[in-house]
N, C-alpha and C positions, 0 to 999 in steps of 0.2 A: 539585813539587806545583802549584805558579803553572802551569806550562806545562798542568796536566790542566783547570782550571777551565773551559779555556773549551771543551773534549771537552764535559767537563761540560753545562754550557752549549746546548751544540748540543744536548745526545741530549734533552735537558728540553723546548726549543725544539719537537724533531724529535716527539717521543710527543705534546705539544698539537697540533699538525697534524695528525697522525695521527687522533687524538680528532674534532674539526672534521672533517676531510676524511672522515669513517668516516660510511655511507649510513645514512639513518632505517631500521628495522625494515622490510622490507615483506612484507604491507602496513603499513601505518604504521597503529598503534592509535588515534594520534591523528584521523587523517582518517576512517578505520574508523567511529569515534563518532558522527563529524557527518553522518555519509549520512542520506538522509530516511529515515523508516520504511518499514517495521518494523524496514530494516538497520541504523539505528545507535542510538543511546541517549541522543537528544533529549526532554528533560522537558517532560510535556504543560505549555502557562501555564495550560489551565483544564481541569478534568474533566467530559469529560460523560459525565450520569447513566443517561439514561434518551432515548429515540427512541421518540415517537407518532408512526402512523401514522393517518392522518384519525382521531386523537382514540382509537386502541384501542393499548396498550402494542406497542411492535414490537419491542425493544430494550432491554438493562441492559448499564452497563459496570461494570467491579471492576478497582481499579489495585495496583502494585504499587510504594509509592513512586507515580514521579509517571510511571511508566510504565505502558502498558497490558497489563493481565495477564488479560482473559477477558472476551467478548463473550457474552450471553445474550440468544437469540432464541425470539419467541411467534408464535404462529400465530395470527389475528386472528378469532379464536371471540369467541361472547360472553362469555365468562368467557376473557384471553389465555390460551394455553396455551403453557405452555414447553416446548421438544424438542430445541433444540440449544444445544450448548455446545461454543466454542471458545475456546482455552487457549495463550496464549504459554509456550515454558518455556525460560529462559533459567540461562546458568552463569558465575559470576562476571560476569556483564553480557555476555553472547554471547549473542547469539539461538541457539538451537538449532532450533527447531522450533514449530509451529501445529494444536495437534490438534482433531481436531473429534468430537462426540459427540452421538449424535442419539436422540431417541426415536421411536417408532413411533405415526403416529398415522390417523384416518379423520377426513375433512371433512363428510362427513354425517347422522356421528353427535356430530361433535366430540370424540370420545376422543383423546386423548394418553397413551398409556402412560408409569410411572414410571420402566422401566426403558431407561437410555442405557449406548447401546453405539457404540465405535468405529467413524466413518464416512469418516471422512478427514486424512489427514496430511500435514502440509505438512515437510519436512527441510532446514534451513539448513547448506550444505556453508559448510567453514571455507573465507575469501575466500583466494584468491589472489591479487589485486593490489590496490589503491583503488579502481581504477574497473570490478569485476567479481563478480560475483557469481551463483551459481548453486543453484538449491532442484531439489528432488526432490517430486513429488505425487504419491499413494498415494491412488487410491478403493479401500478396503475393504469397498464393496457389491457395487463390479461389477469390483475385484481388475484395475484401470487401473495405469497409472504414465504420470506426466508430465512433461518436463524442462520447466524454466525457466531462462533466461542472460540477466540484467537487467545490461546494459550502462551504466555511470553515467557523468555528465561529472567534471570534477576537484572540484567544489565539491560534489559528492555528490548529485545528481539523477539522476532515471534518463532516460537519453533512449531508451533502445531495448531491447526484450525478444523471446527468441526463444524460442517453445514448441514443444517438439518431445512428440509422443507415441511410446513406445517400439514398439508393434506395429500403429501404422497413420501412417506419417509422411507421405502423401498430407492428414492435416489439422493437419500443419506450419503454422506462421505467423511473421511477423515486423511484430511496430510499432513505427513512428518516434514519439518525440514533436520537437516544437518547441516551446521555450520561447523566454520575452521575458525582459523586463529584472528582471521581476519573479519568476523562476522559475516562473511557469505554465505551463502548456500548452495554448499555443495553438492546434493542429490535432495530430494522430494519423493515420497511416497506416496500414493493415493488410495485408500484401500475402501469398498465401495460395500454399504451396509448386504444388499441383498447379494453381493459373491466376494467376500471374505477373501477366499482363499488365488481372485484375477487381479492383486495388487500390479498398480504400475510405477513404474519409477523414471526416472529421472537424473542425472547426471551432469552437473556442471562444471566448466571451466572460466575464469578469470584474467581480465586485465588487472592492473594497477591504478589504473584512472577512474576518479569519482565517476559516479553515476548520475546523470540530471535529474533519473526520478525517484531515487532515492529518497530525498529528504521532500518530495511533492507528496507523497503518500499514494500516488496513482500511478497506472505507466498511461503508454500513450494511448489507451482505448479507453481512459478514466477508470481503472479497475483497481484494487489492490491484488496485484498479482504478482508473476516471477521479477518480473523485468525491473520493478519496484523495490522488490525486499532486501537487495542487497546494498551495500556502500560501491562496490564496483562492478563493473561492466561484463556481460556474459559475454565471451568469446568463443565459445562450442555449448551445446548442447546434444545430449545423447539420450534417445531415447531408449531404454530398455524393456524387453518382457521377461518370461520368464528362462527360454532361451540366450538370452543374452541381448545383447547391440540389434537395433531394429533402423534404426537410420539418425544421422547426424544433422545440425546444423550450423553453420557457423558466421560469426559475425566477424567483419574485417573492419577496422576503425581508421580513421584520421580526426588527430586533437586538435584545436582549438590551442592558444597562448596561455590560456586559466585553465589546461590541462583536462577538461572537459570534452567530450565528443564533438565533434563540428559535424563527419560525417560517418555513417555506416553503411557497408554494404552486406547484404544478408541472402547467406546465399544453399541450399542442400542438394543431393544427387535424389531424396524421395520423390517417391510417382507425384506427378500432378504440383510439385511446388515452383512456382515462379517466384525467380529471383527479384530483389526491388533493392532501393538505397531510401535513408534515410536523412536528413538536414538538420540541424541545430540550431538555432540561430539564438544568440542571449541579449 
């Protein structure tokens, strides 16, 4: 019996190694969570309510928990009109999907009709790695399909995204981000499948103040877009060609007491851009 103990012994030894030695789930649920938005299931710290648009409602948000669960946008009538609605729908804490639902409206008479119907879908495929991710987009107006392949670093930023359309891949693209220390995004590159070599770019500057859409995973047109991907607030933007500086724009802020934007004003010297302010409200 003495002589089996230390069999024993080993095989007890041998299964905790095994245990330790045995590879995380991948992808790993855990890293899964921490990705920025919309892909992972980061708690907003504050909610916001409501987006004025030079003083006329443009925007309502509705959470679910302290995640965001459905953006509502107005048309900037004199009475706002509401007409679309976009909708997270997630399971057991999985993003699944982004739908969109619009009503049918006239600008010069100001109608907005009450009934909304499905205008667009966004499909969250289940990840394959940590640092990959790929959606599916459905225009159900003009009956589109669009791929998406948001390429993330280890710490859950996206640094690169590549759009492919399924029946005309001639308006192919792919953009870079560069991030700093801070996880911003400091410039963006756009380089476009049928001319290669007319890359455009992009150039950003920062606040120090959280961003509200940030952790919503949308900016304020329901997109995942610039205004979106960083932790703080774009204060310049520069746009470049290949010549250099093509025109600027910049944003002027006032905080909020939760250090948040209350308001912005946005303003550039290019042809044709009128200036507006933006509202917060949480």
């Amino acid at each position: 019996m003495k002589k089996l103990l230390p069999l024993v012994f080993l095989l007890v030894l041998a299964s905790c190694n095994d245990d330790k030695n045995q590879p995380a789930p991948h992808p790993d649920p855990a890293i899964l969570a921490k990705q920025q938005a919309p892909f992972g299931a980061t708690p907003v710290d504050v909610k916001l309510k409501k987006l004025l648009y030079n003083g006329k409602l443009f925007a309502e948000y509705m959470y679910e928990g302290d995640l965001l669960r459905e953006q509502k946008k107005y048309l900037l009538f004199d009475v706002p009109g509401h007409y679309q609605t976009g909708s997270f729908k997630r399971a057991g804490g999985i993003l699944k999907s982004y739908d969109v639902e619009a009503a049918q409206w006239i600008a010069e008479s100001q109608y907005v009709s009450d009934v909304f119907k499905p205008s667009y879908s966004i499909r969250f495929d289940a990840p394959v790695s940590d640092t990959l991710r790929t959606v599916t987009e459905e225009n159900l107006i003009f009956l589109e399909n669009f791929y998406r392949t948001y390429i993330l670093d280890k710490q859950g930023y996206i640094k690169r995204q590549e759009f492919t359309e399924r029946t005309n891949t001639t308006e192919d693209f792919t953009i870079t981000y560069t991030r700093n220390a801070q996880h911003n995004v400091i410039a963006s590159s756009v380089v476009y499948a049928a001319q290669p070599a007319l890359a455009s770019r992009v150039v950003y500057e920062y606040d120090s103040h959280p961003n509200p859409f940030f952790k919503l995973g949308i900016d304020r047109n329901g997109q995942l877009a610039m205004h979106s991907l960083s932790p703080n607030n774009i204060v310049k933007e520069t746009v470049m060609d290949a010549n250099g500086p093509v025109y600027t724009i910049e944003y002027k802020y006032e905080y909020a007491a939760n250090g948040y934007p209350s308001k912005v004003k946005v303003e550039s010297k290019a042809q044709g851009f009128a200036a507006y302010t933006m509202d917060f409200s949480y």
